[in-house]
N, C-alpha and C positions, 0 to 999 in steps of 0.2 A: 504494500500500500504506500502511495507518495501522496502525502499530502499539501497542498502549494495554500502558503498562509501572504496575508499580507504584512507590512511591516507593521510599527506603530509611529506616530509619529514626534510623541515622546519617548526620549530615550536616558538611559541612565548614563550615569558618565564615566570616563572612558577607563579612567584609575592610571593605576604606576607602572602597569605589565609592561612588555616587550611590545614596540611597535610592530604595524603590521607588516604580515609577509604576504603581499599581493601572488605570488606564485604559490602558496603553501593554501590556498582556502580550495574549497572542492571545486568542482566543474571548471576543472582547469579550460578547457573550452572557453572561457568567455572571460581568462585572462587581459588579451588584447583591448577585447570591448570595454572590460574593467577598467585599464592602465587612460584609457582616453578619455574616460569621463573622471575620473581619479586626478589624471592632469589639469584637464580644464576645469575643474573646480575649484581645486588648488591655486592656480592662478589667478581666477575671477575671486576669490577672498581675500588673497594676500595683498592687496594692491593699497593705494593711499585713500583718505578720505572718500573721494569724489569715487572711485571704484568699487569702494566696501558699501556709497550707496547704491549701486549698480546691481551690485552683486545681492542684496537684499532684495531687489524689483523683482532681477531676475531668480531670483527664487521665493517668492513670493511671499517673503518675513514682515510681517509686523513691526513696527518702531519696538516695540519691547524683546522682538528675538533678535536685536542686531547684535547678541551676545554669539550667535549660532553663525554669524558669517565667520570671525576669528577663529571659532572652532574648527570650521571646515579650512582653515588656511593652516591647520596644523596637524592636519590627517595623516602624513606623511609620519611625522613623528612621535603624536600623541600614541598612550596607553592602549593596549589591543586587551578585547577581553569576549568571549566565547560570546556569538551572536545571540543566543539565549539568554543571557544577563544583560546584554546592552538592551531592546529590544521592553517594553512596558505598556503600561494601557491597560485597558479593560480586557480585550483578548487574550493578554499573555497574567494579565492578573489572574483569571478566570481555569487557562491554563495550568498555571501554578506547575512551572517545567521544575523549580529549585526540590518542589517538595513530593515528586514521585518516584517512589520507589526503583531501587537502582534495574531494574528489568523493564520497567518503564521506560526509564532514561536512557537506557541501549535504544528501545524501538523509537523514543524520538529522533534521537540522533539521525537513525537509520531511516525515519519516514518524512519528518518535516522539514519543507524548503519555505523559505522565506525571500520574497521576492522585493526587488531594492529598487529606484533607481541607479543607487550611486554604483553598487556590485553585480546587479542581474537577479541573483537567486542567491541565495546561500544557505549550507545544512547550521541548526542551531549549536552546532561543535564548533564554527569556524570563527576566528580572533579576529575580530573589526574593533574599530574605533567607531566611537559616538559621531554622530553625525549631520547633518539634515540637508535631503535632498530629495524630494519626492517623484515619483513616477512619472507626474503631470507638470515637472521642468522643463523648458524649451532653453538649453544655452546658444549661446550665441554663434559658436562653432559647427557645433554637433546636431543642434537643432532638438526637436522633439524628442526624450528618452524613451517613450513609449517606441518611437520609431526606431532608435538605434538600437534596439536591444531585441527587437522582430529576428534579425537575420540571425547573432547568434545562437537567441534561443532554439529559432526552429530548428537550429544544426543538432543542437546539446540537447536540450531537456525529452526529443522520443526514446533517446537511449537511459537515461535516465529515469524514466516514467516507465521502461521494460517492459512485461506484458502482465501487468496488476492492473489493480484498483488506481485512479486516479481522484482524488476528490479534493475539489477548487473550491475554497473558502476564501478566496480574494475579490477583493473592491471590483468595481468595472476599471480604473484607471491602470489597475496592475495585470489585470487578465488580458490587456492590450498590448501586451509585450511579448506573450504566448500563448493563443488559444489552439488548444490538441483539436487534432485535424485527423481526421480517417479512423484507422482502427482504434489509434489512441483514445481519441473523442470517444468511440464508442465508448469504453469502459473508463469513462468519466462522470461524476455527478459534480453537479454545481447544487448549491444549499442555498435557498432563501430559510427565513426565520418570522414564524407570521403568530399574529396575535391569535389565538385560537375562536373567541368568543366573535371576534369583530372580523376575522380574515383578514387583518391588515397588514401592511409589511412594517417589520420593528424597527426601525432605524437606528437607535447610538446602543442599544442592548443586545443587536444580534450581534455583536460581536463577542458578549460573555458568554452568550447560548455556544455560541462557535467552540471558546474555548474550553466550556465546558463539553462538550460533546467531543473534540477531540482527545479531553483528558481521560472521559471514559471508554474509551476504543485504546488510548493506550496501557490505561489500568486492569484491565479484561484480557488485554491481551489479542484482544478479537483480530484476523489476521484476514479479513474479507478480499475475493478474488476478483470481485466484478459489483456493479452497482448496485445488483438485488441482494446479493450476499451482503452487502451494506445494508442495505433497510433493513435486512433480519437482526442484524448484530445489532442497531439502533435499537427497532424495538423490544428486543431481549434486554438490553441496557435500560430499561423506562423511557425513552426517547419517544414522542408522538410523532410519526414519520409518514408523511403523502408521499406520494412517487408516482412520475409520468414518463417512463419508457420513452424513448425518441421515435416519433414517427418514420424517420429515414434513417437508414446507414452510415454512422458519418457525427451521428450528433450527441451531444453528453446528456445522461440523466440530468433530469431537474426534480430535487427532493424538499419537500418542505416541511421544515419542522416546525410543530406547534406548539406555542407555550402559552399558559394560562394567564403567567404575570410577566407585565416586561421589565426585569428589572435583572 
């Protein structure tokens, strides 16, 4: 099973470790792609005043984050600390990776991708620095990241994603940089999170339902092969789970879990 999460966009900070080693993080595949948005980050923060304002437009910071452009002008060198501890929010609160059991914590290692502007993907074992740089940046070089990160995803993540379970628990802004195409697709589900009583879609809470629901697939142990074998392990686990089979060959489950309280 691979599971593709999104980031958060608070993050914990970066500490005393050993900076990063851009060639040591997994899917070496998408080193290159890495190294050029890694560069042009770097640049666009380190610059003088009139730049450092630039550099906040274009990354879309608030007068109170202009602390988060200096950070990014020191990526290179700041503390490196396992993407699972940089990485916060409601989803990865909800998650609670620090505090499951160490057989647990093999299978996340092994199932969970987390997907970045700044890195592409990354497993929650791999050493980054703190950061901020979202999916939906356009730099000024490289352009759109959703776009630059298309080609080498499509290369890297089918062999990766192998012949499992794939279930996409990411935003629309990060699924635009890899959507599984063909046989992949098929054995994909995508998860909305709806209010049960009302049918609504949850907005800032599907993301604790998310991480709870991945916590208990990793707690279980549950080891599902394909998108139906998902909805059984769901609702074996207590999970309220719809499911709509894809009309065509080619397309991903769509599963909707339902919760009573959004909270």
């Amino acid at each position: 099973m691979l599971v593709l999460l999104p980031p958060s966009e608070g993050k914990a900070n970066s500490g005393e470790g050993a900076p990063l080693e851009l060639a040591a993080l997994s899917l070496p595949g998408l080193t290159a792609a890495r190294e050029a948005v890694l560069t042009e980050l770097v640049e666009l923060c380190a610059g003088d005043p009139d730049q450092n304002e630039k550099a906040r437009e274009v990354l879309g910071l608030s007068e109170g984050l202009r602390g988060e452009v200096a950070k990014n002008a020191r990526l290179r060198t700041a503390g490196a600390r396992p993407a699972g501890e940089i990485y916060t929010g409601v989803l990865y609160d909800a998650l609670g990776l620090a505090t499951l059991d160490a057989a647990a914590r093999r299978r996340a290692a092994d199932s969970l991708l987390v997907f970045s502007g700044l890195w592409g993907a990354v497993r929650v074992t791999d050493r980054i620095p703190s950061y901020r740089c979202s999916m939906g940046v356009k730099l000024p070089a490289l352009g759109a990241l959703a776009g630059h990160w298309r080609a080498p995803m499509a290369e890297v993540l089918p062999e990766v994603a192998g012949d499992g379970l794939v279930l996409d628990l990411r935003s629309s802004a990060y699924a635009a940089a890899w959507r599984p195409k063909g046989e992949v697709a098929g054995r994909t589900a995508t998860v909305r999170v709806l209010h049960a009583p009302t049918r609504k879609v949850v907005s800032h809470f599907n993301k604790a339902t998310k991480g709870r629901m991945v916590r208990t697939l990793l707690t279980a142990g549950a080891a599902p092969r394909d998108p139906a074998e998902l909805v059984e392990a769901l609702r074996e686990l207590g999970h309220e789970v719809e499911a709509q089979a894809p009309v065509k060959a080619g397309k991903p489950w769509a599963l909707d879990v339902l919760v009573e309280e959004i909270h």
